[in-house]
MIDOSE-1310 file (N, C-alpha, C; in nm, 2 decimals, decimal comma, always signed):
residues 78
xxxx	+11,57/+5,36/-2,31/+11,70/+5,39/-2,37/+11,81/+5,35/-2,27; +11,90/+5,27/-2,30/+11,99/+5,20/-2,23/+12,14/+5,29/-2,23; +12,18/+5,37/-2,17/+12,32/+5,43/-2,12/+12,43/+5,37/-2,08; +12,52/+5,34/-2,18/+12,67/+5,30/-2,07/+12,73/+5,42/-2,04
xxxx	+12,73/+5,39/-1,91/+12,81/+5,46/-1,78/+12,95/+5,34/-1,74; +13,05/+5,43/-1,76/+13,16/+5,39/-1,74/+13,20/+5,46/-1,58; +13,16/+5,32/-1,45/+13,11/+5,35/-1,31/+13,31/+5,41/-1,26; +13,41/+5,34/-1,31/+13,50/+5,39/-1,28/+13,52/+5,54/-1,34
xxxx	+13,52/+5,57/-1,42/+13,52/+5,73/-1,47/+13,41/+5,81/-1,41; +13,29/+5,78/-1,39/+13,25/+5,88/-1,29/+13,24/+5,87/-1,16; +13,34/+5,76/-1,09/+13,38/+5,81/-0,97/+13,54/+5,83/-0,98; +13,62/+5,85/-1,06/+13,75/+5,93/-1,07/+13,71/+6,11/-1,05
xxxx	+13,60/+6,11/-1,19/+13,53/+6,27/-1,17/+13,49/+6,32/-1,01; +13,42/+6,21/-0,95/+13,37/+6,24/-0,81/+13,50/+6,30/-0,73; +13,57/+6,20/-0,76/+13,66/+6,20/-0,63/+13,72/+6,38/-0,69; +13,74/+6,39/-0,82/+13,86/+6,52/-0,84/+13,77/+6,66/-0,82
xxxx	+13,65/+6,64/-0,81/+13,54/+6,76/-0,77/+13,52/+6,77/-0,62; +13,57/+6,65/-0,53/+13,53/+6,67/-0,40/+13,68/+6,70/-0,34; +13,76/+6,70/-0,43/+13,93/+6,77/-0,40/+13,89/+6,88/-0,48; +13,86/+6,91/-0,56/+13,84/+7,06/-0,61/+13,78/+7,12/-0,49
xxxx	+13,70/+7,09/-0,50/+13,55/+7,16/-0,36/+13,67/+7,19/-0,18; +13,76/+7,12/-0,20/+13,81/+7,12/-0,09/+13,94/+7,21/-0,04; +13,98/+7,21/-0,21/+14,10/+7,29/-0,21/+14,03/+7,45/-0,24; +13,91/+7,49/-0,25/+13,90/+7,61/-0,27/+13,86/+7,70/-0,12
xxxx	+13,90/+7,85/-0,14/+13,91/+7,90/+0,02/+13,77/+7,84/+0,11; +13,82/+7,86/+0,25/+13,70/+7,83/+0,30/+13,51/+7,88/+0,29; +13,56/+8,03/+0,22/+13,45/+8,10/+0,26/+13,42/+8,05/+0,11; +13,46/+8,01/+0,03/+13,38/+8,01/-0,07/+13,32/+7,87/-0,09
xxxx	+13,44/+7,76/-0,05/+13,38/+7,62/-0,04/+13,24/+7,58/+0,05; +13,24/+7,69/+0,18/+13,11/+7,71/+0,31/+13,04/+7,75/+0,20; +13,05/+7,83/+0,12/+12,87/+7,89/+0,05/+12,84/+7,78/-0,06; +12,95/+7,78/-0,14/+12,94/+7,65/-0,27/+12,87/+7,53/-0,20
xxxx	+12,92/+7,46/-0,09/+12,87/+7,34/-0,03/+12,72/+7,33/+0,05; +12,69/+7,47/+0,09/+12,58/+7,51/+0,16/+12,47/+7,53/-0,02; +12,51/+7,57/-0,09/+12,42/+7,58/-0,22/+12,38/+7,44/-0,30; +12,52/+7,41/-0,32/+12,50/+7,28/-0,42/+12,45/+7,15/-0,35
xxxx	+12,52/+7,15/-0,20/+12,51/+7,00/-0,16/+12,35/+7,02/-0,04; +12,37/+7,11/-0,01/+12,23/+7,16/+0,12/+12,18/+7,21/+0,07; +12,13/+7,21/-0,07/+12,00/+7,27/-0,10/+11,97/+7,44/-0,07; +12,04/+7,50/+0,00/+12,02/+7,65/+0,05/+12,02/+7,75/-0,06
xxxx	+11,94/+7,84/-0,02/+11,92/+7,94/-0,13/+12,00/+8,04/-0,06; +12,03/+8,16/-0,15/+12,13/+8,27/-0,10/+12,10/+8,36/+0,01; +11,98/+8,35/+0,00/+11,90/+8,41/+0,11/+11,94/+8,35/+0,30; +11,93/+8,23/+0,25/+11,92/+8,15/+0,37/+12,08/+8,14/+0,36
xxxx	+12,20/+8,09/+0,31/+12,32/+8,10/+0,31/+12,34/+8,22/+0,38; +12,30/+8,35/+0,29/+12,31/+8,46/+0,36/+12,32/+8,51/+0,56; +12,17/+8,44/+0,53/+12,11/+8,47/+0,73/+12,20/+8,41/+0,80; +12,22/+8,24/+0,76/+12,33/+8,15/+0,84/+12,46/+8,24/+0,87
xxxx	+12,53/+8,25/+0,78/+12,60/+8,33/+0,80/+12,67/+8,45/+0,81; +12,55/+8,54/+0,83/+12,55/+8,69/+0,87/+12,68/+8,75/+0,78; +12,60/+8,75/+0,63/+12,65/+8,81/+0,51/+12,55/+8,87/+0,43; +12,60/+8,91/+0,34/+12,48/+8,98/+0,27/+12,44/+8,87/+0,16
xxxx	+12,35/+8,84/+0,03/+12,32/+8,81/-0,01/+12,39/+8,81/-0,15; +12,46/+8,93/-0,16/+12,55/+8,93/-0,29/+12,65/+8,92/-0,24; +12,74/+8,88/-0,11/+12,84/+8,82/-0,06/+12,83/+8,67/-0,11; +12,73/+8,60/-0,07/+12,71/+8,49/-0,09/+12,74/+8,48/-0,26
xxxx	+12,67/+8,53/-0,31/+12,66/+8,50/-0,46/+12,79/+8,52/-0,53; +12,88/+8,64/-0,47/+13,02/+8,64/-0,55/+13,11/+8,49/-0,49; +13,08/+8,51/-0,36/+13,17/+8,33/-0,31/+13,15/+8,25/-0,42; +12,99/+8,21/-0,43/+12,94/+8,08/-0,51/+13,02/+8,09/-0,65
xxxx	+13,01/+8,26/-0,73/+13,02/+8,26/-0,81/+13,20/+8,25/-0,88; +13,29/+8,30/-0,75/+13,43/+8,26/-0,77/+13,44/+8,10/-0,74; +13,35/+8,07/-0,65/+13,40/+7,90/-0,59/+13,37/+7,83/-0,78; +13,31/+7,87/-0,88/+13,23/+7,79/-0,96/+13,34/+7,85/-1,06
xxxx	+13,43/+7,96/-1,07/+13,56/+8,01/-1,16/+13,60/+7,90/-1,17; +13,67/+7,92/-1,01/+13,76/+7,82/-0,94/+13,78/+7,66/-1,03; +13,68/+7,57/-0,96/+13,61/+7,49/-0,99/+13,66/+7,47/-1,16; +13,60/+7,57/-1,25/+13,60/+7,53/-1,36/+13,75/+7,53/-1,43
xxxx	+13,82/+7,57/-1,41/+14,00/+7,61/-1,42/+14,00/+7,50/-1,35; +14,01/+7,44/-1,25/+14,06/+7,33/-1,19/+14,02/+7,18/-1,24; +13,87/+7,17/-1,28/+13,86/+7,06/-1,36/+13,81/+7,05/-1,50; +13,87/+7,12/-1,56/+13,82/+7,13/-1,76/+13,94/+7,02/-1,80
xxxx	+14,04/+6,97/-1,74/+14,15/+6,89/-1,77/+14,04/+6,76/-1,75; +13,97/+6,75/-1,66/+13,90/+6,60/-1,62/+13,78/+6,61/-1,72; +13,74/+6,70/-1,76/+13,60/+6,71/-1,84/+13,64/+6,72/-1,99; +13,72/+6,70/-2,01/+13,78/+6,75/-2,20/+13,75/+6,60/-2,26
xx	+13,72/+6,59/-2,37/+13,71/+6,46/-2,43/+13,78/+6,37/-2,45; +13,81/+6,24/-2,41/+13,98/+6,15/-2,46/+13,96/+6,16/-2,60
């Protein structure tokens, strides 16, 4: 099954999620980028950073609010 992918529009998306990712606070962009991009589980985010486990998980889970309020304008259908 053959897919067009329009390569300019999903690196417009790239680029406005790696400014999303950047503009959100530190401690939540450190756990978001430690989960999504390094593979780490909460546990391990946790240990690295001498937090608790559900510290971690509300970061991830405000960094991914965040995130979605910031790019639903790039994700809406033309």
């Amino acid at each position: 099954m053959y897919v067009d992918v329009d390569y300019y529009l999903v690196e417009e998306l790239r680029k406005h999620i790696e400014e999303a990712v950047h503009s959100l606070p530190a401690s939540y962009s450190e756990a978001f980028a430690m989960h999504r991009f390094s593979g780490l589980s909460y546990k391990e985010i946790a240990l690295q950073l001498n937090i608790s486990t559900k510290t971690v998980d509300y970061r991830i889970q405000q960094a991914l609010k965040l995130l979605r309020k910031e790019l639903i304008v790039h994700l809406d259908s033309p």
